[in-house]
N, C-alpha and C positions, 0 to 999 in steps of 0.2 A: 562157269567157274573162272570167272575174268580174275587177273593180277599179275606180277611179274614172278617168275624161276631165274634163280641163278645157276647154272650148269658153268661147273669148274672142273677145267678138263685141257689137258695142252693139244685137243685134234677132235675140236666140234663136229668139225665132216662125219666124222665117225660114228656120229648123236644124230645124224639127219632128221633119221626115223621116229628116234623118241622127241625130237624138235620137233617137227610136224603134230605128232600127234598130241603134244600141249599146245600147239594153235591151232590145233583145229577145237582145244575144249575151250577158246577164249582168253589163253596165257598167251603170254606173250615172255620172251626168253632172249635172255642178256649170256652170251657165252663169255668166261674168263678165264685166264691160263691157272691162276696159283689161288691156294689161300687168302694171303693177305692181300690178293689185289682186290677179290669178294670183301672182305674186311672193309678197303676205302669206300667201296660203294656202300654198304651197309652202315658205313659212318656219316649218311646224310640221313638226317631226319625225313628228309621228305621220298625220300626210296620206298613204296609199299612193297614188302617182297612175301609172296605167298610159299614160298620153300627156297632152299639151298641145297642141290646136289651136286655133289662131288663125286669126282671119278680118279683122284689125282694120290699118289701114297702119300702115307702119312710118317716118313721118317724123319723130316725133319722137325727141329726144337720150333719154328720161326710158322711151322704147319699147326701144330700142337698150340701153341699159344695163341693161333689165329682163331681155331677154331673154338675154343676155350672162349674167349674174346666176343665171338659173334654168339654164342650161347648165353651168355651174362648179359649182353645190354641186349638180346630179340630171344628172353627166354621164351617164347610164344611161336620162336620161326621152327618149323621143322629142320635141322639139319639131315639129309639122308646120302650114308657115304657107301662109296660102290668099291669097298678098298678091301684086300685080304689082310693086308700088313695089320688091318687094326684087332686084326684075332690076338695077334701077338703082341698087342700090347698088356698092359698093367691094367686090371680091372679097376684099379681106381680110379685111372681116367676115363674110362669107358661110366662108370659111375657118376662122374664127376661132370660129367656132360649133360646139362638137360637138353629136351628136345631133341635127341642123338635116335636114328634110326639106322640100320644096318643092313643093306642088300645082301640079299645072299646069293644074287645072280649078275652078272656083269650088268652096265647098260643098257646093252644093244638085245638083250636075252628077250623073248616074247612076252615074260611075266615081271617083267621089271617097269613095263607103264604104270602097269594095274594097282603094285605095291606103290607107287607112287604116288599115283591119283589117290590113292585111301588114305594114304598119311596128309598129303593136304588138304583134303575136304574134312578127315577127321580133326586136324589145327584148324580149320574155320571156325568147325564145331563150338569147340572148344574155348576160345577165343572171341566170339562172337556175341557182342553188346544185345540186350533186349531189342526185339524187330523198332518199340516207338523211337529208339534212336539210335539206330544203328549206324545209320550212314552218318551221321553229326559225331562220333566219337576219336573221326583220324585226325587229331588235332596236329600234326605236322603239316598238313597243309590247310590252306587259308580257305575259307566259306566252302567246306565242303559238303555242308548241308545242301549247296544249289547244286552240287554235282554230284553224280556217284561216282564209285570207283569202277562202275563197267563205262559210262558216259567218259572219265579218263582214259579210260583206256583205251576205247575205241577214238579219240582225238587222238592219243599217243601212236596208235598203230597207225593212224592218218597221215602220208606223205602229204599234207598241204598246210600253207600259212596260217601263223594263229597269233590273234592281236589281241594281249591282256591288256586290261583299262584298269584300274584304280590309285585310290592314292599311295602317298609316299609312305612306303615302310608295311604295306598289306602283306607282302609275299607273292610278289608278282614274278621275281626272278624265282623264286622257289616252286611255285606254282608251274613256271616253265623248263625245270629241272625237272620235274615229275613228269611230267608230257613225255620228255626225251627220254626218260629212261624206261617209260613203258613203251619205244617207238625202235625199231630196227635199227634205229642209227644210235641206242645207247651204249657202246662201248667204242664211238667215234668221238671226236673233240665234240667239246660244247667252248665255244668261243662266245664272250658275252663284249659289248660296246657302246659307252654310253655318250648317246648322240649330244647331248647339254653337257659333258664336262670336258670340248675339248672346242677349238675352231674349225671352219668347216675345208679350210684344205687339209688342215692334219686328219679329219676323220676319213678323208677320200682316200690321203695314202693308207691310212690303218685299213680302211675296207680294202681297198683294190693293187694295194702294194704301188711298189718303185724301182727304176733301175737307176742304175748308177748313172749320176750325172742330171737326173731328171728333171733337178732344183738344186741350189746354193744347198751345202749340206749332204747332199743325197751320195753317199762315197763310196755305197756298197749297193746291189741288188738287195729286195727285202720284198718279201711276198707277205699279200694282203691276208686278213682274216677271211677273206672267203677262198681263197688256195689252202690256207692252216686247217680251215675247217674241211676241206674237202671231204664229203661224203658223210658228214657229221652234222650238227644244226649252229646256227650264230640268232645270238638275241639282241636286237638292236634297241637297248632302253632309252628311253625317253624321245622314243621315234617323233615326238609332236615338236622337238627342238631341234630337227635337222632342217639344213638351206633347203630354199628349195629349188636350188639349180642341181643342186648334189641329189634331189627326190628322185629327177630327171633319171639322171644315172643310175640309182640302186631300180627303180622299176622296169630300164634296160635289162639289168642284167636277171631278175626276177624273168623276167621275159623269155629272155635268149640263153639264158642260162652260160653267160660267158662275163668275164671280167680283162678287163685292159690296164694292166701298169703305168703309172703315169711314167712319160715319156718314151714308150715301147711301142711297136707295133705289134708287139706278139699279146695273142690273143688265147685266153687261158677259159677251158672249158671246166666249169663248176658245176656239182653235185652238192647242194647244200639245204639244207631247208631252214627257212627265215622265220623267226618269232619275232613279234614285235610287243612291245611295250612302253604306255604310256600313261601319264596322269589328268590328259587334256582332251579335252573336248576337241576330236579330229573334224567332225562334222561343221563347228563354227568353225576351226581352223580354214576348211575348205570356203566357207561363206565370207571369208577376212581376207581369201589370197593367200594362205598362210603354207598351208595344208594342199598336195595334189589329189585331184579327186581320183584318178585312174588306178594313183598309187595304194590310197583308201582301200577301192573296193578289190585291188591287188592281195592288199595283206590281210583282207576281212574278211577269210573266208570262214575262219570259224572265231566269233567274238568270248572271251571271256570277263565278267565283270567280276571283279573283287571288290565286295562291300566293304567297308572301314572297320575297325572291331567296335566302335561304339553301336553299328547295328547287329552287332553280335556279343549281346554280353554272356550270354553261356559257358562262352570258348574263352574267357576270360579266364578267370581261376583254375580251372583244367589247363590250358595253356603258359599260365606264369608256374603251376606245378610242374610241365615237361620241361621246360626252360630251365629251371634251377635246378632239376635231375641235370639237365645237360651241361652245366656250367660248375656242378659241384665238386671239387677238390678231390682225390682220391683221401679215401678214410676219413672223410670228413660227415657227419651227420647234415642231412638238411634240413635248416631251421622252420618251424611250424609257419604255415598261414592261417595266423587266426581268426576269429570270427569280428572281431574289429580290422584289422587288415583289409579281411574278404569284402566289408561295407564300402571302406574307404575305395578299395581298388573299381569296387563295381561303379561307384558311384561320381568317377573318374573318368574325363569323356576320351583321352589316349589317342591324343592329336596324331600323335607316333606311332601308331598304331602296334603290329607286331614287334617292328624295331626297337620302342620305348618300353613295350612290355621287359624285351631281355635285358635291356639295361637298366630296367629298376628289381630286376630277378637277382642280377648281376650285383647290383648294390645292395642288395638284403643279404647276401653272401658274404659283406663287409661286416655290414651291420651287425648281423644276427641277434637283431631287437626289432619285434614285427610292429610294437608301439610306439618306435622312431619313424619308423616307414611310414606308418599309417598316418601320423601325421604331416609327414613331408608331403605325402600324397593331396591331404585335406587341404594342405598349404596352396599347392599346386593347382586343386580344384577351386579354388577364389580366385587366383587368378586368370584362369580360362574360360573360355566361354560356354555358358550352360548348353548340355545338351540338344536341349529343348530350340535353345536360340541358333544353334551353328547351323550355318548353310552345308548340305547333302553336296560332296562332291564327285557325281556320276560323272558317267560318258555324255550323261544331256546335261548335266548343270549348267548353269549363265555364267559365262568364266568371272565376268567382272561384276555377277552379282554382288553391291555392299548396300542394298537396304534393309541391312538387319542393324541400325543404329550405327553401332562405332565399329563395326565388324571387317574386318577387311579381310577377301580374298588373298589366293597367292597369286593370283592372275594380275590380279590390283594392284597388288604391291610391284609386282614386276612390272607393270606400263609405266608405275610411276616411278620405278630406277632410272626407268628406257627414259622418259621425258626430262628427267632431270642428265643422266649425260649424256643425252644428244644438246642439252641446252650448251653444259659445259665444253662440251665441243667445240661446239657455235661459234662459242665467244673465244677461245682458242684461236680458232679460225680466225676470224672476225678481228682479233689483234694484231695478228701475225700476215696478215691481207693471203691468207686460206696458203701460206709457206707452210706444210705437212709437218717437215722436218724441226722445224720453229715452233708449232702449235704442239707437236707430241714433247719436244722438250719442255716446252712451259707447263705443262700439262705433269712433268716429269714420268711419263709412263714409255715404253720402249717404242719405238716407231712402228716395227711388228704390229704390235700391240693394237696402237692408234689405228693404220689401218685396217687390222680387220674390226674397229667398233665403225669406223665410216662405212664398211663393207656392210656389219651387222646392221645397222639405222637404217642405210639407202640414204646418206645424206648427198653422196656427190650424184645419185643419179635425181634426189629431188633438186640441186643445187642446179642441174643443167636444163631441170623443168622448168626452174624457177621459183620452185615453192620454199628457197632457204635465199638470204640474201649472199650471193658468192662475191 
């Protein structure tokens, strides 16, 4: 009876016993003080929760309308509250509640498991898609046809490293939300860090923090994301675009499980567990120099791949239907998806995958004309590339595969940024007889700036090779 329990309660300790005994059936159990803090979590789509038990009264307005809340958008979750106060309420709210079930014994009572366990195995029941597609139906999270929700769960309850692979816009951060909150550490931070939108000495203080004085700028003490997360998990995206003098270090502290402030001696002992995710091929990376191989099979202890949705068209139109429930206006109807629409959509290869799904959802919500859409769509479909022709972007794809004609990779296109401003550089240089400060002003970009692209190319260590002219 694998899934997640929310127990709401201000003195879990107290719940030991009935804690235990949902993991020993294969739950797994997220404790929360209030109402509405239950409420945030159940406001991710990608939170599978097999019940909601409360232990907490129910006087206040801010209670009431939490739970009211979480009944209307998970009519399907059992609510079951362990509360006397709600005798004396109004039967209309008691009415007004689906999914409401009511203890008639405290918590900790012996026959309060029992009534427990029946009301969620009978909402599985209940709930529960035809067996030939059962597992394909939790469309909040991405390819879960390759996974079940006991195989999450058991990663989730997994204290160990997990490296999701796919492309941009699959649901890889969402994929690793769900991990976290079926894992002991989900009601600790989740701190996410994306290794490609930042340079790599700011990503070292963001990881490992700073003291005052450490660098030009540094005015204050600031603890790293791995102190913030302490005890909680950090996802490092786009882990295939971090230095790899900085690899060095994060496989340090995977290691020793300690992190060092820059400019500090003091030495900060971390509790954290590391996900990683990427779009790249870490294997070639390791074969280019790119990529550490130690740090690799560090974060590889358990691999997930996320297919694209084009190899998943099923989850297509069930999926732009969750999406527009979730984006829809209060009082507002949500406009049909026709069976012109549904052609166009399928027949749409959704480069964007999950992320372009919700913002053409998001746009039919403007629209509310599915014969606009669908042709914007067909529009769209002419000009991208068929199907049939687009190269498969796995964890083994050829990064710089482009012999499919005119087709170019994102791998491609980026060597060929890389080659053209290192060229600009060059000649920067090259004018300036290799004067920094003279080349980043002609260049007009911030000297910062210029050095870390010299940093990023390796031009001054090919330049002292000799394989640039300095």
């Amino acid at each position: 009876m694998p899934g997640l329990v929310l127990l709401i309660g201000e003195n879990p300790q107290a719940h030991e016993g009935l804690i235990q005994r949902l993991k020993s059936d294969g739950l797994s159990v997220l404790p929360v003080r209030t109402l509405p803090e239950a409420l945030l979590h159940l406001r991710n789509p990608a939170l599978v929760v097999a019940a909601v038990i409360s232990n907490v009264g129910m006087r206040r307005q801010q209670d009431l309308d939490a739970a009211l809340e979480i009944c209307s958008s998970r009519p399907r979750l059992p609510l079951i509250l362990a509360v006397n106060e709600l005798y004396e309420l109004h039967s209309e709210f008691r009415t007004s509640i689906r999914g409401l079930h009511i203890l008639k014994t405290p918590l900790n009572h012996p026959d309060a498991y029992g009534v427990i366990r029946d009301v969620i195995e009978s909402s599985r029941t209940m709930a529960a898609p035809p067996e030939s597609d059962a597992h394909e139906r939790d469309l909040s999270t991405p390819a879960v046809q390759q996974y079940s929700e006991a195989f999450l769960s058991r990663v989730g309850m997994a204290d160990v490293p997990v490296l999701l692979h796919g492309e941009t816009g699959v649901g890889k951060e969402v994929m690793a939300r769900r991990l976290c909150a079926y894992s002991s550490r989900a009601n600790k931070p989740f701190l996410k860090l994306n290794c490609a939108a930042l340079p790599s000495e700011l990503i070292e203080s963001e990881l490992f923090g700073y003291e005052k004085g450490a660098f030009t700028g540094a005015t204050i003490d600031k603890p790293g994301k791995f102190e913030l997360a302490q005890g909680g998990t950090i996802l490092l995206d786009e882990i295939g675009d971090m230095d790899i003098r900085l690899q060095a270090k994060l496989l340090q502290v995977l290691q020793d499980g300690e992190v060092q402030p820059l400019g500090s001696r003091r030495i900060v002992k971390v509790d954290v567990r590391v996900m990683a995710a990427t779009h790249r091929d870490l294997r070639r990376g390791i074969e280019e120099g790119t990529f550490r191989e130690d740090l690799y099979y560090r974060l590889n202890v358990i691999n997930i791949v996320i297919p694209p949705l084009r190899e998943r068209p099923q989850e297509i139109i069930p999926l732009a239907e969750m999406l527009l429930r979730r984006h829809l206006p209060a009082g507002m109807t949500a406009p049909v998806i026709t069976t012109e629409l549904q052609e166009a959509m399928l027949g749409y290869n959704w480069p964007g995958n999950v992320r372009e799904v919700e913002n053409v959802m998001r746009r039919f919500l403007v629209y509310q004309d599915a014969g606009v859409l669908a042709r914007e769509i067909l529009q769209m479909s002419s000009t991208t590339v068929p199907q049939a022709e687009k190269p498969r972007e796995t964890s083994h794809a050829h990064a710089n595969g482009n012999g499919n004609g005119n087709v170019v990779t994102m791998d491609h296109l980026e060597q060929t940024t890389r080659q053209a401003e290192t060229k600009l550089l060059l000649d920067a240089l090259g004018a300036t007889r290799w004067n920094r400060r003279q080349a980043a002003a002609q260049l007009k970009i911030d000297y910062k700036a210029f050095l870390y692209k010299l940093q990023k190319y390796g031009i001054v260590e090919k330049a002292k090779r000799g394989e640039v002219g300095a």
